[in-house]
C-alpha positions as CSV (number, residue, x, y, z in Angstrom):
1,X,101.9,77.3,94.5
2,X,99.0,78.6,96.7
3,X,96.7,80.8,95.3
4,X,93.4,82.8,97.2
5,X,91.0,85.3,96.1
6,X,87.7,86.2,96.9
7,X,85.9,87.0,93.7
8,X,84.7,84.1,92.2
9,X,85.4,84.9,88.3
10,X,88.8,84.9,89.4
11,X,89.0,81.9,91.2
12,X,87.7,80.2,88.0
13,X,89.9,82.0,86.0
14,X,92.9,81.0,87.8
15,X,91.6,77.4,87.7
16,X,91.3,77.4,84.0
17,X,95.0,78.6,83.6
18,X,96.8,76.4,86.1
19,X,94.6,73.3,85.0
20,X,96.1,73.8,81.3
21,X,99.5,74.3,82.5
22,X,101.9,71.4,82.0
23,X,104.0,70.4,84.4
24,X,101.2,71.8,87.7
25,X,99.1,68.9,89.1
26,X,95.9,70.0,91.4
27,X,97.0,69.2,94.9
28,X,93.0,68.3,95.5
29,X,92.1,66.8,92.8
30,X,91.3,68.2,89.3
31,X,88.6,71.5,88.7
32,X,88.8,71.3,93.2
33,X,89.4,74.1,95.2
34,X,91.7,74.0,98.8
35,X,90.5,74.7,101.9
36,X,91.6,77.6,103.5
37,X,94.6,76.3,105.8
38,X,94.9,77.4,108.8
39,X,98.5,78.5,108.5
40,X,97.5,81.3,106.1
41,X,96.9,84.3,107.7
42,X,93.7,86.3,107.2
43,X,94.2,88.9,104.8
44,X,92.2,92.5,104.7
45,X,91.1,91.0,101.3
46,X,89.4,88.3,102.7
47,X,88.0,90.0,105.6
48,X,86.9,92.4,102.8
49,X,85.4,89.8,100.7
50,X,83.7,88.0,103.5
51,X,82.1,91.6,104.9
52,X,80.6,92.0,101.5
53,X,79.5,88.3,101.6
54,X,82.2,86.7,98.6
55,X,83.4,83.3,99.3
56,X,87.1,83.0,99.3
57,X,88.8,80.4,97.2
58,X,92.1,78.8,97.3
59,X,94.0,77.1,94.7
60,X,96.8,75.2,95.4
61,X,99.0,73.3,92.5
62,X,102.3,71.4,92.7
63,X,105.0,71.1,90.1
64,X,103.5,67.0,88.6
């Protein structure tokens, strides 16, 4: 499961969740955040969220 998002209350939000769900396991380690792989396109929310100077944070969980 790959997750982004560029406002930060979010980000943490969806951290909080996924942490406390059974059976997903933090592919970087617990409370960490991805880095943005190079795969994944830009979207016009990140360019968005990068114009108006938001970090962008992904998440990215496997079933543990």
């Amino acid at each position: 499961l790959h997750l982004a998002t560029d406002w930060e209350d979010y980000a943490q939000q969806m951290m909080t969740v996924l942490s406390a769900t059974a059976g997903l396991v933090n592919a970087h380690g617990e409370g960490q955040f991805a880095p943005r792989p190079e795969h994944r396109p830009l979207t016009k929310f990140e360019v968005r969220g990068e114009r108006l100077g938001h970090g962008v944070w992904d998440l990215v969980f496997r079933r543990g």
